[in-house]
C-alpha positions in Angstrom: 101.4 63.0 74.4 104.8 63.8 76.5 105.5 61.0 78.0 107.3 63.2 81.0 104.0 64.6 81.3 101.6 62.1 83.4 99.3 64.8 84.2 97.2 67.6 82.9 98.4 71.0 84.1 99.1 74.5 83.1 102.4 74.2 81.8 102.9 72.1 78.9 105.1 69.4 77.5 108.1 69.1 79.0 107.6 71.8 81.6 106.9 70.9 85.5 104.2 72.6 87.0 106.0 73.6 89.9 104.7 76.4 92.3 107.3 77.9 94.5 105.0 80.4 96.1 102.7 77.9 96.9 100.1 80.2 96.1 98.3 77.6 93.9 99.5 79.3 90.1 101.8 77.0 88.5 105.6 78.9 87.7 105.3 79.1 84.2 102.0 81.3 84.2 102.5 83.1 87.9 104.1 87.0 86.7 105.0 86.9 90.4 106.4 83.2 90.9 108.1 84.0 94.5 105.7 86.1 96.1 102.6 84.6 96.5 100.4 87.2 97.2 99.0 89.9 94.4 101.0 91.4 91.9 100.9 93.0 88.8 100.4 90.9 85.2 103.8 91.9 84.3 105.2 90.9 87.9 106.8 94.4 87.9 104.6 95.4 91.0 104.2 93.8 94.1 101.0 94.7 95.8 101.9 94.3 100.1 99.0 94.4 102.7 99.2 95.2 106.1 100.6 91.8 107.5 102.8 90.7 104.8 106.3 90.8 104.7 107.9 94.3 103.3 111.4 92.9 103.3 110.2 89.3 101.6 108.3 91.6 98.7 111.6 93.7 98.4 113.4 90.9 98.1 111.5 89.2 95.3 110.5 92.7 93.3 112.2 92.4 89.9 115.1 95.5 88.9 113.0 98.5 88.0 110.0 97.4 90.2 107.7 99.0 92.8 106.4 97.5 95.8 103.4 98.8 96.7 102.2 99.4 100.2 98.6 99.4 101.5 97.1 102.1 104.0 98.1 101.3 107.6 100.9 100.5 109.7 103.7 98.1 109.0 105.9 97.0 112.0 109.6 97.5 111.0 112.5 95.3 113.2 116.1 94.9 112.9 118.9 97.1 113.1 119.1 97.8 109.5 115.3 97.8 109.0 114.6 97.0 105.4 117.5 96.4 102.9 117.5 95.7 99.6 120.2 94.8 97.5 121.5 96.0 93.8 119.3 97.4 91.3 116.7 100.3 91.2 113.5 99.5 92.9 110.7 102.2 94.6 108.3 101.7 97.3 105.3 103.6 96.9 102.7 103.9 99.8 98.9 104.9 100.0 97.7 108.2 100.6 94.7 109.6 101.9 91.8 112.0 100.8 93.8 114.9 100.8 97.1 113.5 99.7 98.6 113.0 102.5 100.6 109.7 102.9 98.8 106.8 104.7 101.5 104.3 105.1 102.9 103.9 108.1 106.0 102.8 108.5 106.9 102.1 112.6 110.6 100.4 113.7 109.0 101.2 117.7 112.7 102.5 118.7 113.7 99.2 117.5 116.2 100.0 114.7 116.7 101.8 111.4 113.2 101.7 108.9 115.1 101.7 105.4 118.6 101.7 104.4 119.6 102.2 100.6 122.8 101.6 100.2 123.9 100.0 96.3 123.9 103.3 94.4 120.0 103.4 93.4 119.6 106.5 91.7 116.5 109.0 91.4 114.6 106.5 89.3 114.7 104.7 92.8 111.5 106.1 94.5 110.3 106.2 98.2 107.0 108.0 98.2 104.2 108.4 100.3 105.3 106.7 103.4 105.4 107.8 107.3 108.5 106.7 108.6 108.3 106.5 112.9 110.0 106.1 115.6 113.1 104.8 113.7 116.3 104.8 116.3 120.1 103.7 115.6 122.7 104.4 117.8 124.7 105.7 114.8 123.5 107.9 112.5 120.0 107.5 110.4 117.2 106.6 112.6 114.4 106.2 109.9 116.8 106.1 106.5 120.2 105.7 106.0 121.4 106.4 102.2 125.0 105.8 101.3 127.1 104.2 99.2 126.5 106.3 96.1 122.9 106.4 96.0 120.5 109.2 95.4 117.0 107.8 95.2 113.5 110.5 95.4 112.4 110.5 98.4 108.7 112.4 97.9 105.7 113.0 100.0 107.4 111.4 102.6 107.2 112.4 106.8 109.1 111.9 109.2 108.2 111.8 113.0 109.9 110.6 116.4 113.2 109.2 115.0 116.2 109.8 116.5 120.2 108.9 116.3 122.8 108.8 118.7 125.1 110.7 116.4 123.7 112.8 113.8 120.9 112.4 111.1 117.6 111.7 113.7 115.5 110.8 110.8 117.8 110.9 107.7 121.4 110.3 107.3 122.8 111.1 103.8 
């Protein structure tokens, strides 16, 4: 009986039912309203295949959160490779049979993988993940920490980076 409502949806009296994912889940109901692929109930989790965009999930994962990466190999680019701004977060890969990580993580010599630089601290996790063939000509080919932060870096490997200066795979 709104009269702002003219519709039936999901949302309720007085309440649009605007999707901003597009992902056909109207706001109010979507745990994950700007990622429109699978997430948790809570939205906490972002669930990333092979494909999708790890940057856009960082982007969107709430403070506290974990994206969560799929077996296989994700194509890294830029010079700064994946950034994400203020607030804990961890990225948490897929492993194999006999634990071994199964997330591959690949910047082909075009730039850094991951860069952490806001002061994320060891509730801040990065597990489970190959990180290849990162290259900077500074320092950090496949991670860069700085700025304060001490995240957990776990069951992680690193293969074929290198720097021009120091740190071939990690700079600290």
């Amino acid at each position: 009986e709104d009269p702002n409502k003219t519709e039936p949806g999901d949302c309720g009296c007085g309440v649009a039912d605007t999707d901003t994912d597009g992902d056909g889940i109207a706001d109010c109901v979507d745990p994950c309203p700007n990622w429109p692929y699978d997430c948790s109930e809570d939205g906490q989790t972002i669930f990333v295949a092979v494909g999708q965009s790890i940057q856009n999930a960082i982007d969107v994962v709430p403070a506290g959160g974990t994206v969560v990466l799929s077996e296989g190999t994700y194509a890294i680019s830029g010079e700064f490779g994946l950034v994400h701004g203020v607030g804990e977060f961890s990225i948490r890969g897929a492993v194999d049979g006999d634990g071994n990580p199964a997330t591959i993580l690949d910047a082909e010599d075009s730039g850094r993988i991951l860069s952490i630089n806001f002061g994320q601290t060891s509730a801040s996790v990065f597990e489970n993940l190959v990180f290849t063939r990162g290259s900077r000509a500074g320092s950090g080919g496949a991670l860069g920490i700085g700025n304060g932060s001490s995240p957990l870096v776990r069951n992680c490997v690193f293969e074929a980076n290198h720097a021009g200066t120091l740190g071939g795979a990690v700079m600290i």
